[in-house]
PDB file of N, CA, C, O and CB in Angstrom:
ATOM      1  N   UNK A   1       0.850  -1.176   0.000  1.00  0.00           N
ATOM      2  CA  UNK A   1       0.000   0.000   0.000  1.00  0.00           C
ATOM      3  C   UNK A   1       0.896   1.239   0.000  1.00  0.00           C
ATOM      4  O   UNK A   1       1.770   1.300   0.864  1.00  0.00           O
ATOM      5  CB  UNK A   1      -0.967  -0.002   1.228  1.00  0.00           C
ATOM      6  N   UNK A   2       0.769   2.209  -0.862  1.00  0.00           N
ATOM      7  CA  UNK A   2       1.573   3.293  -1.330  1.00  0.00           C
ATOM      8  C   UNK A   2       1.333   4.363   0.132  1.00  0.00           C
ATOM      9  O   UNK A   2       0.301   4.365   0.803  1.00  0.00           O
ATOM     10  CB  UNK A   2       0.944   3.950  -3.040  1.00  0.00           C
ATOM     11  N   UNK A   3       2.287   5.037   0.340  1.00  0.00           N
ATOM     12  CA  UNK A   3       1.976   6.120   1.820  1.00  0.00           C
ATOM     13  C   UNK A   3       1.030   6.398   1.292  1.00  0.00           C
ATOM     14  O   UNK A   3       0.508   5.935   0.278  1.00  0.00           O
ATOM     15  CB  UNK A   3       2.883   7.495   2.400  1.00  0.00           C
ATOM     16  N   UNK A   4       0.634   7.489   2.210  1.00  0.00           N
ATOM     17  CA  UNK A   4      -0.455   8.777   2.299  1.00  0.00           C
ATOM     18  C   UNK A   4       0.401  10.053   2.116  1.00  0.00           C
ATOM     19  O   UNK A   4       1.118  10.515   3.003  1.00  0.00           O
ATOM     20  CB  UNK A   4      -1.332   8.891   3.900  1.00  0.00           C
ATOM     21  N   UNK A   5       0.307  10.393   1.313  1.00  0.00           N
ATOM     22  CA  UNK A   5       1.190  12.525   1.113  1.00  0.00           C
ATOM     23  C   UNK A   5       0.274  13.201   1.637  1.00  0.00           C
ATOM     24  O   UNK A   5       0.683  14.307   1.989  1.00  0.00           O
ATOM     25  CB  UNK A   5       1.456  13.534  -0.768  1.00  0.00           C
ATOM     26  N   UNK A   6      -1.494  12.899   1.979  1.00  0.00           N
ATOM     27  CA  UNK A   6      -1.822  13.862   2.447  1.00  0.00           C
ATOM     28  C   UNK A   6      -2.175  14.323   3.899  1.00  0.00           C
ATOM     29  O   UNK A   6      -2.662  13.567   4.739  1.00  0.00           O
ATOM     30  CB  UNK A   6      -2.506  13.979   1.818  1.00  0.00           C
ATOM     31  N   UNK A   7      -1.947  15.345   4.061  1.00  0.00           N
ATOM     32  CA  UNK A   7      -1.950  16.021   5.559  1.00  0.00           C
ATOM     33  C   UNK A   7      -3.262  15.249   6.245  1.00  0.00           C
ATOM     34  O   UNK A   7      -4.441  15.132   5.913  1.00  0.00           O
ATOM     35  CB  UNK A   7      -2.187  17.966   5.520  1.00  0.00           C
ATOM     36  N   UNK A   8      -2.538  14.830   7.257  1.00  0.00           N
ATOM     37  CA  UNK A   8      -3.801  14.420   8.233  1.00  0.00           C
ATOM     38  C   UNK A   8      -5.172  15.934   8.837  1.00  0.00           C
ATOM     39  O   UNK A   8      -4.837  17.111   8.964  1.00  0.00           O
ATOM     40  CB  UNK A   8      -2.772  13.703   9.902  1.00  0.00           C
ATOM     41  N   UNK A   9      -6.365  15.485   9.050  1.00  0.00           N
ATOM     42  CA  UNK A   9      -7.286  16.524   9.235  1.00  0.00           C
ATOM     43  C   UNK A   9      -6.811  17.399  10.263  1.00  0.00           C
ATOM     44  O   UNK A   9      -6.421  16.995  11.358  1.00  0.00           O
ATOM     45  CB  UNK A   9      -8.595  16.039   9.541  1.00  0.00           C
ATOM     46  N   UNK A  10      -6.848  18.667   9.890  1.00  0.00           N
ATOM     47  CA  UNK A  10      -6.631  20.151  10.913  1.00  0.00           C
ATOM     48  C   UNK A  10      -7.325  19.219  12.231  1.00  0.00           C
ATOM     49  O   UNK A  10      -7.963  18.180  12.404  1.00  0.00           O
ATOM     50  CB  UNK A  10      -7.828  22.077  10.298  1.00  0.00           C
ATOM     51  N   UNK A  11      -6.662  20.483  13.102  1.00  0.00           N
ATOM     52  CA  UNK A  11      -7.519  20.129  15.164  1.00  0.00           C
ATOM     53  C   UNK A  11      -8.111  20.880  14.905  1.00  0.00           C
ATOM     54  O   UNK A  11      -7.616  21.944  14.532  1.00  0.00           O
ATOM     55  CB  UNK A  11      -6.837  20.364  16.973  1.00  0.00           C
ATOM     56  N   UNK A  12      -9.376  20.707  14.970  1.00  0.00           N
ATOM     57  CA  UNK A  12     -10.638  21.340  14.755  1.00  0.00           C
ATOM     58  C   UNK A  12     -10.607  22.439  15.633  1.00  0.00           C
ATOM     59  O   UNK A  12      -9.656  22.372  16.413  1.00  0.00           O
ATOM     60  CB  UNK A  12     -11.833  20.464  14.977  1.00  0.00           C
ATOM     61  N   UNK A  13     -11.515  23.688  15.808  1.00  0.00           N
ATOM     62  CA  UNK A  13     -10.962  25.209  16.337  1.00  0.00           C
ATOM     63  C   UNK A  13     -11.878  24.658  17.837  1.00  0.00           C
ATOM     64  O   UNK A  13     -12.765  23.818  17.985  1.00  0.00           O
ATOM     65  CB  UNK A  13     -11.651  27.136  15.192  1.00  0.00           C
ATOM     66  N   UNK A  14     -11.206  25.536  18.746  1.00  0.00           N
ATOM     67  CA  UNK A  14     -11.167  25.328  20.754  1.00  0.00           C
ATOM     68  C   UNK A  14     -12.533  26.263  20.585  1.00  0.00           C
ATOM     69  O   UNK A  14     -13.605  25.801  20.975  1.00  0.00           O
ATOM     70  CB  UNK A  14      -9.333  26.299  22.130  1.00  0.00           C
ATOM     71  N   UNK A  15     -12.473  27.496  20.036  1.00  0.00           N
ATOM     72  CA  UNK A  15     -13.019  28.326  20.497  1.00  0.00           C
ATOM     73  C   UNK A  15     -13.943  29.221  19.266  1.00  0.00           C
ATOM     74  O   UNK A  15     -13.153  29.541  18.378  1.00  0.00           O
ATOM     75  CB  UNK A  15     -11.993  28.952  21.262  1.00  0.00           C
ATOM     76  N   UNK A  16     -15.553  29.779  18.912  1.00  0.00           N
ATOM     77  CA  UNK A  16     -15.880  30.088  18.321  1.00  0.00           C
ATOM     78  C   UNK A  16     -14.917  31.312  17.557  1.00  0.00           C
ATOM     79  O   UNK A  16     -15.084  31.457  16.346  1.00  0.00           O
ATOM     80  CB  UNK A  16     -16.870  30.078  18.806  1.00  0.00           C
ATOM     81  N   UNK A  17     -14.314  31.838  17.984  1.00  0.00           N
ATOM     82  CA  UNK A  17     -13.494  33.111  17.212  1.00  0.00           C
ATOM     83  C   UNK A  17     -12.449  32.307  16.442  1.00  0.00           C
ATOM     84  O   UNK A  17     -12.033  32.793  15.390  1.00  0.00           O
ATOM     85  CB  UNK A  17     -12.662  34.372  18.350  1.00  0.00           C
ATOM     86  N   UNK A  18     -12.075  31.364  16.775  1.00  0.00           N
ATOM     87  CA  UNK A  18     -11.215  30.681  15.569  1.00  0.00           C
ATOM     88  C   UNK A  18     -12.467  29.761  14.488  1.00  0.00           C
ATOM     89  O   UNK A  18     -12.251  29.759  13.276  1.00  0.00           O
ATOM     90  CB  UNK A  18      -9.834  29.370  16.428  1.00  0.00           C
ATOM     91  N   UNK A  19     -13.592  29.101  14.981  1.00  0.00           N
ATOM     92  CA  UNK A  19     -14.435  28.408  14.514  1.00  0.00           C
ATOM     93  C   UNK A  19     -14.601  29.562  13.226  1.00  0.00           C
ATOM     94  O   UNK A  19     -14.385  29.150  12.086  1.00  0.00           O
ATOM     95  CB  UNK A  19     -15.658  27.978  15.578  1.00  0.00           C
ATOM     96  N   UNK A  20     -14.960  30.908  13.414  1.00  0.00           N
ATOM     97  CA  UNK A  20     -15.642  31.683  12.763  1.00  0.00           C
ATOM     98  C   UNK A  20     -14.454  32.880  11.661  1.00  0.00           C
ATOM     99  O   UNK A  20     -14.807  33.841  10.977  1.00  0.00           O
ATOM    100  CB  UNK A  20     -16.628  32.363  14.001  1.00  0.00           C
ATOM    101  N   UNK A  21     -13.052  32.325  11.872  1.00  0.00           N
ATOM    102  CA  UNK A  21     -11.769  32.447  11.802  1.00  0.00           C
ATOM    103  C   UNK A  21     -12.053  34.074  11.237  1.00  0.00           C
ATOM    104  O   UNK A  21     -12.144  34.527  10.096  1.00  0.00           O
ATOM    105  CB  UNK A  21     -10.914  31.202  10.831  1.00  0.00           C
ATOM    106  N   UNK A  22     -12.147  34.738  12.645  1.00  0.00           N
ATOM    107  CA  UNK A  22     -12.420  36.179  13.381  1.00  0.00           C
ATOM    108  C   UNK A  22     -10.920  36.903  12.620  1.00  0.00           C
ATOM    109  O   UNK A  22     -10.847  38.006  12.078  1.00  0.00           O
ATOM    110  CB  UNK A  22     -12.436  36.085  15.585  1.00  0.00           C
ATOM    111  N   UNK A  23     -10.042  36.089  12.760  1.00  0.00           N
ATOM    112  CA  UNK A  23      -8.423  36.923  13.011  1.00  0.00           C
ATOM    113  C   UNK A  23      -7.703  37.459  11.177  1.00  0.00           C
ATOM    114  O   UNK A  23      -6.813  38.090  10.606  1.00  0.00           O
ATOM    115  CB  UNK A  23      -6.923  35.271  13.989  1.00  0.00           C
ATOM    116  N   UNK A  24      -9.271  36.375  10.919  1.00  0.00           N
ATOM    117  CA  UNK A  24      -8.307  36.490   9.027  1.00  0.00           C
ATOM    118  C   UNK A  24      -8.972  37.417   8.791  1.00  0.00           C
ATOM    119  O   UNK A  24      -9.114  37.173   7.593  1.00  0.00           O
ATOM    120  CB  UNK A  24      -8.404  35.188   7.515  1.00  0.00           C
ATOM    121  N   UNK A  25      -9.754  38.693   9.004  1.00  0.00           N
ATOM    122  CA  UNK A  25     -10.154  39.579   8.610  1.00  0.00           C
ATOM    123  C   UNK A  25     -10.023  40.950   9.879  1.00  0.00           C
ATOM    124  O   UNK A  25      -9.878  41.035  11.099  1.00  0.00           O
ATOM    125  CB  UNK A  25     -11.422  39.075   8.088  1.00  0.00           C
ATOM    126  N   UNK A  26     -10.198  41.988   8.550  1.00  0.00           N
ATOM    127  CA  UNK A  26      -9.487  43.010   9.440  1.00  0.00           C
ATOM    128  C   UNK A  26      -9.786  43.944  10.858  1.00  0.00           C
ATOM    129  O   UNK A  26      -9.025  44.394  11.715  1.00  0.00           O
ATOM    130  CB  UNK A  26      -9.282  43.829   8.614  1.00  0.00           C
ATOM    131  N   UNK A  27     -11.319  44.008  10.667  1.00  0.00           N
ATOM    132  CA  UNK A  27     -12.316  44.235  11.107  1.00  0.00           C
ATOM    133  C   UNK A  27     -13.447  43.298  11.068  1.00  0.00           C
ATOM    134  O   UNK A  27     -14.436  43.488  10.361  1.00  0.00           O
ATOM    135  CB  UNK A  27     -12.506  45.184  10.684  1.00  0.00           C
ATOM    136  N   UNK A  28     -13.256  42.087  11.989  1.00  0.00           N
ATOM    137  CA  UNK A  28     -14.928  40.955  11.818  1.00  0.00           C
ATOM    138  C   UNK A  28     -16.050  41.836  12.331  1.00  0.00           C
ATOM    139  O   UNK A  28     -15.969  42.509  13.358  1.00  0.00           O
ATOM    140  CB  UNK A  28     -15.021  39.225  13.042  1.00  0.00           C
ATOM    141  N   UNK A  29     -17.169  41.774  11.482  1.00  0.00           N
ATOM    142  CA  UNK A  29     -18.292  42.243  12.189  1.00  0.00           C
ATOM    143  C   UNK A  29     -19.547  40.467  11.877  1.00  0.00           C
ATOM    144  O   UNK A  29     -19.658  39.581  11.029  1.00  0.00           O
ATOM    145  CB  UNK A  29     -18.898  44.192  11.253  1.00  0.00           C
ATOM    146  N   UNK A  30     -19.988  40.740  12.780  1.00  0.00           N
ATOM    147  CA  UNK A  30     -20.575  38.665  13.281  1.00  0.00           C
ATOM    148  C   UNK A  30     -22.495  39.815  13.383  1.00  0.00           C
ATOM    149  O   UNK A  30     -22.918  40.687  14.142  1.00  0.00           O
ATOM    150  CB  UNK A  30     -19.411  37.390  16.225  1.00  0.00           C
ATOM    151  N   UNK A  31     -22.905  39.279  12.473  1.00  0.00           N
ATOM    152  CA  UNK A  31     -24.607  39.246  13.002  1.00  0.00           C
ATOM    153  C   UNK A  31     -25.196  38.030  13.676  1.00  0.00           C
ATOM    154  O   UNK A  31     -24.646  36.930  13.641  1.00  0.00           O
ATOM    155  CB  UNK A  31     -25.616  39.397  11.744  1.00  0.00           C
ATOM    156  N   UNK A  32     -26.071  38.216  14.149  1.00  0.00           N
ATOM    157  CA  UNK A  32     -26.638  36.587  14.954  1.00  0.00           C
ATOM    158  C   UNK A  32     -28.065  36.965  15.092  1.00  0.00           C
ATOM    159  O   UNK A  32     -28.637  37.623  15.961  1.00  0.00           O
ATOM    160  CB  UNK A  32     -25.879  36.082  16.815  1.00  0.00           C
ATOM    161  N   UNK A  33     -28.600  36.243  13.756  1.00  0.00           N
ATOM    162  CA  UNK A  33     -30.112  35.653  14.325  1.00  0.00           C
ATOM    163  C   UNK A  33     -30.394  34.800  14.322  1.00  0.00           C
ATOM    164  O   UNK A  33     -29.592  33.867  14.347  1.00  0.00           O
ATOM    165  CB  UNK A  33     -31.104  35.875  13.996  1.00  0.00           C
ATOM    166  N   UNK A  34     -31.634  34.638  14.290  1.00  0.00           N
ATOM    167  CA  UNK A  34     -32.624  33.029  14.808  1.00  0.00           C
ATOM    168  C   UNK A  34     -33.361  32.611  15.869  1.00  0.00           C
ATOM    169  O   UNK A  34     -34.189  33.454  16.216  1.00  0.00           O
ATOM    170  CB  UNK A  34     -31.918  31.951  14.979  1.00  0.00           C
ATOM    171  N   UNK A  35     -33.354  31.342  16.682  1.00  0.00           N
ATOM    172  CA  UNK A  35     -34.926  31.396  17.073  1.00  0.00           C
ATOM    173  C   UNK A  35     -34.126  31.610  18.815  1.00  0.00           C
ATOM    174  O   UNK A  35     -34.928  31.630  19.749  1.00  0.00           O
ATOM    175  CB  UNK A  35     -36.257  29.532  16.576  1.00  0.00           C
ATOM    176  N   UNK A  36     -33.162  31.704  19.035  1.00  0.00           N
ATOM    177  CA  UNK A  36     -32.636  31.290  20.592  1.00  0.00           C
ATOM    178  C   UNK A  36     -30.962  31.148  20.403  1.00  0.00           C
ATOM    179  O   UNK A  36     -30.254  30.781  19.466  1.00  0.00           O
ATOM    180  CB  UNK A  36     -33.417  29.556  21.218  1.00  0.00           C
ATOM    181  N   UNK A  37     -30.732  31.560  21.579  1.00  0.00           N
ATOM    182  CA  UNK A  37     -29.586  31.841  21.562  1.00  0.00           C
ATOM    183  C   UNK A  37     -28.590  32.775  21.601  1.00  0.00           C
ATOM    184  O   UNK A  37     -27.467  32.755  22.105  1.00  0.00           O
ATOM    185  CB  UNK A  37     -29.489  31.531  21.070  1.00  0.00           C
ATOM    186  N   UNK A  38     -29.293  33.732  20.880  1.00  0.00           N
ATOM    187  CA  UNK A  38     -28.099  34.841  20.189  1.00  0.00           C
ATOM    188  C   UNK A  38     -27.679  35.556  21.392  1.00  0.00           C
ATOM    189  O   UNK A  38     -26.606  36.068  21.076  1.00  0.00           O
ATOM    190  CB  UNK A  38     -28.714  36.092  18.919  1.00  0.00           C
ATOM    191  N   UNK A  39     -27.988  35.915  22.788  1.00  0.00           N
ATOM    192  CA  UNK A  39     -27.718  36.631  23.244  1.00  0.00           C
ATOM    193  C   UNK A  39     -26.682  35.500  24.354  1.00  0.00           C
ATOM    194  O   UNK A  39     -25.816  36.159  24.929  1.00  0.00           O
ATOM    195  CB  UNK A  39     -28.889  37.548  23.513  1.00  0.00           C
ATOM    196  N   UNK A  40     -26.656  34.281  24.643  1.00  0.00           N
ATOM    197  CA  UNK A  40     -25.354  33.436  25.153  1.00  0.00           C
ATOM    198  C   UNK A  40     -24.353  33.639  24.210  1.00  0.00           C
ATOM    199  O   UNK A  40     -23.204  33.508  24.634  1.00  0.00           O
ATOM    200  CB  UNK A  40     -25.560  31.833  25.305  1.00  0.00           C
ATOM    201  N   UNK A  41     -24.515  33.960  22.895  1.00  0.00           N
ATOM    202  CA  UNK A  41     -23.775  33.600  22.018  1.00  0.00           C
ATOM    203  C   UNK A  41     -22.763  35.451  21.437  1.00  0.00           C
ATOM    204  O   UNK A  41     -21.652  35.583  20.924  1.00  0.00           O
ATOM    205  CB  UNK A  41     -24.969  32.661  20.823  1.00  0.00           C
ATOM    206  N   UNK A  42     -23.803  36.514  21.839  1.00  0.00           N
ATOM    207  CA  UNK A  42     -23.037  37.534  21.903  1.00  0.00           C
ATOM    208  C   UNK A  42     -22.135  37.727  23.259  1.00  0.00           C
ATOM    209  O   UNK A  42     -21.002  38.152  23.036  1.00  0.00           O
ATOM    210  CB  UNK A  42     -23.887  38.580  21.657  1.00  0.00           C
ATOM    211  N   UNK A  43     -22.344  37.572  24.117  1.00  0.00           N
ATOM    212  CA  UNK A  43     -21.570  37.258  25.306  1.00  0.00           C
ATOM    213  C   UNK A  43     -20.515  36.373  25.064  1.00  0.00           C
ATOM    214  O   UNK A  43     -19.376  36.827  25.179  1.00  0.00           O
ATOM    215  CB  UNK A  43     -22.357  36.718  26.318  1.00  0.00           C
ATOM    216  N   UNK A  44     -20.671  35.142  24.736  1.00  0.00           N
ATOM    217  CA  UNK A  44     -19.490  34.272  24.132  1.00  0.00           C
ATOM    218  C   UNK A  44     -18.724  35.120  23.553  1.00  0.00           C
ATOM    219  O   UNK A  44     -17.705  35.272  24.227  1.00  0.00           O
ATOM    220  CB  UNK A  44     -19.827  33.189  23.130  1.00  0.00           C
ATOM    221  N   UNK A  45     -18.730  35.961  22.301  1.00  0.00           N
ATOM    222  CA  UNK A  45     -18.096  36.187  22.023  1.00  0.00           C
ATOM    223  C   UNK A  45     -17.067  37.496  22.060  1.00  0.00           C
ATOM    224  O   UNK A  45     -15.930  37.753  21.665  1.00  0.00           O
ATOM    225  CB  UNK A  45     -18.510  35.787  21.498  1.00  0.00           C
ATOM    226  N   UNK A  46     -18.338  38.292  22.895  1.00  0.00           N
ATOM    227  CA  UNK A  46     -17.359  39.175  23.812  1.00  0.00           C
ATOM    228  C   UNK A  46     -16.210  39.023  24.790  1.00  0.00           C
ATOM    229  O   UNK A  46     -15.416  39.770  25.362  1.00  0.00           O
ATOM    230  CB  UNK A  46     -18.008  39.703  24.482  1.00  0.00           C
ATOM    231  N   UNK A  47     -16.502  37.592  24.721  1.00  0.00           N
ATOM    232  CA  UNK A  47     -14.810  37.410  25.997  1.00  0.00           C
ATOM    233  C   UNK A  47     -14.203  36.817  25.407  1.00  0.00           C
ATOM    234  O   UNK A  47     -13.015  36.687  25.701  1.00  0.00           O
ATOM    235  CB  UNK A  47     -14.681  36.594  27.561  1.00  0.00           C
ATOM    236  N   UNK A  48     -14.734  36.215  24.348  1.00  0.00           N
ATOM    237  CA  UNK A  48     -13.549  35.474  23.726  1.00  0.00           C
ATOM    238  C   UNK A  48     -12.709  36.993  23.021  1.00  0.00           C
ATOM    239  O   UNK A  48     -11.496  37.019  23.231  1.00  0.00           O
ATOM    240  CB  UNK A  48     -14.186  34.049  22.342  1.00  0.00           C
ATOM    241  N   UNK A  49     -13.054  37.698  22.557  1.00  0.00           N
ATOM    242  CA  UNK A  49     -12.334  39.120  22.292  1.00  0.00           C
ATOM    243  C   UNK A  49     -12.116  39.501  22.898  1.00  0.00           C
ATOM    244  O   UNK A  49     -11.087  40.083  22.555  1.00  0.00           O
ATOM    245  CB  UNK A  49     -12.604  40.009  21.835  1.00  0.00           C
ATOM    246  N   UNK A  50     -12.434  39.834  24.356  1.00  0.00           N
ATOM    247  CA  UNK A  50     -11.673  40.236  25.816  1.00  0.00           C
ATOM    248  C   UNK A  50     -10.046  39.875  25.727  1.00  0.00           C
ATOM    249  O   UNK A  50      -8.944  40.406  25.590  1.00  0.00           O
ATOM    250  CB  UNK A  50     -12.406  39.235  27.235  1.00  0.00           C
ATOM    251  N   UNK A  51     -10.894  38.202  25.957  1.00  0.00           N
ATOM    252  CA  UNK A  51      -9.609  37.120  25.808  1.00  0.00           C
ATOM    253  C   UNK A  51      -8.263  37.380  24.899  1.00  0.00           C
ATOM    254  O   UNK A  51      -7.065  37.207  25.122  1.00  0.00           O
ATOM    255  CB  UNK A  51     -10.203  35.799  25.171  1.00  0.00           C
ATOM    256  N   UNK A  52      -8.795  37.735  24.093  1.00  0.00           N
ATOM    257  CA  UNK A  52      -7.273  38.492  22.741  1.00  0.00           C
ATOM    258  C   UNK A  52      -6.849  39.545  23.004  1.00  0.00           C
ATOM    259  O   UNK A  52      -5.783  39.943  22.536  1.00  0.00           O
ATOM    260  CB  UNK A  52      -7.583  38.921  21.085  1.00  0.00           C
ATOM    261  N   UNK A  53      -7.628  40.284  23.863  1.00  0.00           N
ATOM    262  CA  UNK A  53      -7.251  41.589  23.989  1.00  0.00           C
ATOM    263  C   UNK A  53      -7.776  42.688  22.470  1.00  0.00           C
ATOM    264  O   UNK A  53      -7.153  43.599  21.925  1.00  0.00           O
ATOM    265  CB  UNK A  53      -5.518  41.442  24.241  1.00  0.00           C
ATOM    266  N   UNK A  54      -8.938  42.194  22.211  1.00  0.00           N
ATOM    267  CA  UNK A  54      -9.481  42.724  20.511  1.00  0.00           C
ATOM    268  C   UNK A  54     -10.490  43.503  21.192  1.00  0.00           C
ATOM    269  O   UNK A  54     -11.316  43.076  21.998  1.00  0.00           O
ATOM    270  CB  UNK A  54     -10.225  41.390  19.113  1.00  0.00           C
ATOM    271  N   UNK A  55     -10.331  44.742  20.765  1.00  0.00           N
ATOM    272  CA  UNK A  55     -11.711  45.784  21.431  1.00  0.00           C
ATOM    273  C   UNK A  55     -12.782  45.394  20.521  1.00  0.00           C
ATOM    274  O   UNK A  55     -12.636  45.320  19.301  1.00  0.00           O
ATOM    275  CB  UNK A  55     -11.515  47.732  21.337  1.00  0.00           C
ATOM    276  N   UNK A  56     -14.022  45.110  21.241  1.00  0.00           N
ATOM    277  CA  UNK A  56     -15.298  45.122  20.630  1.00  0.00           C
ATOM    278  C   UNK A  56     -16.612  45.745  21.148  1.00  0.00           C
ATOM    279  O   UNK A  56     -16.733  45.809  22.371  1.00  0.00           O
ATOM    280  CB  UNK A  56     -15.539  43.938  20.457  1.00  0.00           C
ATOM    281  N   UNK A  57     -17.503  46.162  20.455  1.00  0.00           N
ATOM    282  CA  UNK A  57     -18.665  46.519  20.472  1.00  0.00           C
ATOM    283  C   UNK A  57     -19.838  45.583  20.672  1.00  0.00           C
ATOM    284  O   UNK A  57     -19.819  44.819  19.707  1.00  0.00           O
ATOM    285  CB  UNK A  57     -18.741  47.104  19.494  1.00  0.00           C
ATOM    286  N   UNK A  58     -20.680  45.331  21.337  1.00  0.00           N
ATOM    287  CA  UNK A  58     -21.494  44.422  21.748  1.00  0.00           C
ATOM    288  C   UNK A  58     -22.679  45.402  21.607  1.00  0.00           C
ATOM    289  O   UNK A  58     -22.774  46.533  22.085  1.00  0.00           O
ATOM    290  CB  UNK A  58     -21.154  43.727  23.151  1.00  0.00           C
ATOM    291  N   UNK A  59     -23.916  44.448  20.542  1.00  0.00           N
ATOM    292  CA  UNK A  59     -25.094  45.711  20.291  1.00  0.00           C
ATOM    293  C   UNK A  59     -26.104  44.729  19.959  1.00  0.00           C
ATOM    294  O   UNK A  59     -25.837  43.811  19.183  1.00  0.00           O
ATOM    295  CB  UNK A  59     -24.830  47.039  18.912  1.00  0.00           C
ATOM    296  N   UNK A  60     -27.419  44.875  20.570  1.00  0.00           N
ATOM    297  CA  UNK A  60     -28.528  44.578  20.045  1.00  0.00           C
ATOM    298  C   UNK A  60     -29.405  45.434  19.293  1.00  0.00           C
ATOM    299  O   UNK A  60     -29.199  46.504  18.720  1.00  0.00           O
ATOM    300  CB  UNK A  60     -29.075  44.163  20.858  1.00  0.00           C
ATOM    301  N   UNK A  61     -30.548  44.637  19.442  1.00  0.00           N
ATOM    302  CA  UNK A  61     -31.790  45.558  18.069  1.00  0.00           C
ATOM    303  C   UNK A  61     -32.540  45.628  19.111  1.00  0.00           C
ATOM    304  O   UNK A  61     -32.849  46.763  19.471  1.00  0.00           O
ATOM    305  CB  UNK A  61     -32.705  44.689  16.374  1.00  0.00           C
ATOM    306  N   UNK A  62     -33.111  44.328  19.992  1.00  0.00           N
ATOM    307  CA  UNK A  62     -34.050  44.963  21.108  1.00  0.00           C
ATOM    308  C   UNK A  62     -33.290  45.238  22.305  1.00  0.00           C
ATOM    309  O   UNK A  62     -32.175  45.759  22.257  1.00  0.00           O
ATOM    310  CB  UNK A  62     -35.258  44.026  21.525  1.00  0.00           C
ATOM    311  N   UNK A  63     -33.973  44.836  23.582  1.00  0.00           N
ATOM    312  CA  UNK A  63     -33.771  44.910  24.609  1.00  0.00           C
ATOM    313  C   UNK A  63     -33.336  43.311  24.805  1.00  0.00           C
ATOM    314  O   UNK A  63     -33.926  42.343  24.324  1.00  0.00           O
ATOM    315  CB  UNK A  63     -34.857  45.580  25.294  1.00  0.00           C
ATOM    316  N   UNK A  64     -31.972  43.298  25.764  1.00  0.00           N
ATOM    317  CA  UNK A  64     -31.618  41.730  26.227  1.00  0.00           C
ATOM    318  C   UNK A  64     -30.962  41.849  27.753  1.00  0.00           C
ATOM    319  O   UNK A  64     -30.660  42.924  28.272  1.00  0.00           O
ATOM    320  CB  UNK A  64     -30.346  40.912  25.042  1.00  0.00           C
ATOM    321  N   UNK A  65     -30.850  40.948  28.181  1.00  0.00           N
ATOM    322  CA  UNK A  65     -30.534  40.590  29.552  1.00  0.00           C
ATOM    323  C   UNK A  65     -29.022  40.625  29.636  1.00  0.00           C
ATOM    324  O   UNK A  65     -28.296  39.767  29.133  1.00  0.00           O
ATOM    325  CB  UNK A  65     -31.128  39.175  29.962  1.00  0.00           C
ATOM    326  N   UNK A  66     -28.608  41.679  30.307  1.00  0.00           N
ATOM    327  CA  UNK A  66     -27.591  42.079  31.005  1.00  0.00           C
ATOM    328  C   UNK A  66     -26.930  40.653  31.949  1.00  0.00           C
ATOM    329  O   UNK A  66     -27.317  40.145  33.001  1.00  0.00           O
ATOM    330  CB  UNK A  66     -28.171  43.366  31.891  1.00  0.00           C
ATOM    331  N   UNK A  67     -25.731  40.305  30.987  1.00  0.00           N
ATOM    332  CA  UNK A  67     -25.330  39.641  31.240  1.00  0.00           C
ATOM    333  C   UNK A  67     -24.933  39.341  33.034  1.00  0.00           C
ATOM    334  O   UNK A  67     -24.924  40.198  33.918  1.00  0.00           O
ATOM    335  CB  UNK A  67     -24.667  39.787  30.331  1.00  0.00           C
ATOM    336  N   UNK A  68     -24.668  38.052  33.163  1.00  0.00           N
ATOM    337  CA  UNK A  68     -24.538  37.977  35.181  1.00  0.00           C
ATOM    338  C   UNK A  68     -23.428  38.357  35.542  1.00  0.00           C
ATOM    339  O   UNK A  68     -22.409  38.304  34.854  1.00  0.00           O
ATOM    340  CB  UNK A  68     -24.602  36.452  36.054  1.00  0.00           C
ATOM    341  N   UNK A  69     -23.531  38.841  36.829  1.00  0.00           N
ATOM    342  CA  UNK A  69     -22.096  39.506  37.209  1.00  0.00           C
ATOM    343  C   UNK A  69     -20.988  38.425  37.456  1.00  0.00           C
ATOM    344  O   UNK A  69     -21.159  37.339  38.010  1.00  0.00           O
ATOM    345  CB  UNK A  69     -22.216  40.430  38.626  1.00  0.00           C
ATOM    346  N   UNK A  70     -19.966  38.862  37.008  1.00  0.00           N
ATOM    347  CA  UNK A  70     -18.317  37.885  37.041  1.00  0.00           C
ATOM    348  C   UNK A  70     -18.441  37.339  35.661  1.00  0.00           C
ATOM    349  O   UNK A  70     -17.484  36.644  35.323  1.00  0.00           O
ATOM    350  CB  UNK A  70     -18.107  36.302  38.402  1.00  0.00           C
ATOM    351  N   UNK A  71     -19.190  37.455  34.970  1.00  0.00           N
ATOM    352  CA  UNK A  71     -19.321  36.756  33.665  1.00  0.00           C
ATOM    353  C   UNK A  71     -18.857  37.456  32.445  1.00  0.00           C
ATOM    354  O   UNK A  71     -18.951  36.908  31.346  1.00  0.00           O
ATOM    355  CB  UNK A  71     -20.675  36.427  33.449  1.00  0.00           C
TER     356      UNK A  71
END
């Protein structure tokens, strides 16, 4: 049986900001709709940009729940 030349599969990404590969562009701007969710999921990704040290803007259309404190 002849090798394999090809690259074994990437490690799949830890964290949605690599999932959504945030860093290859210069300015990411991320919308989020649908039926549930979006507002765990803007929080997610406000710390994961914390986390880099990447200033971001966190904005809704309506009114949402102020995330819990230490969080």
């Amino acid at each position: 049986m002849p090798p394999n030349d090809r690259p074994g599969p990437a490690a799949p990404p830890t964290t949605l900001w690599e999932a959504l590969a945030l860093d290859v562009v210069e300015r990411p701007i991320v919308a989020i709709v649908g039926g549930g969710g979006k507002t765990a999921l803007l929080y997610r990704l406000g710390r994961e940009a914390q986390a880099r040290g990447v200033a971001a803007v966190l904005a809704g259309t309506t009114r949402f729940t102020p995330a819990p404190p230490g969080r």
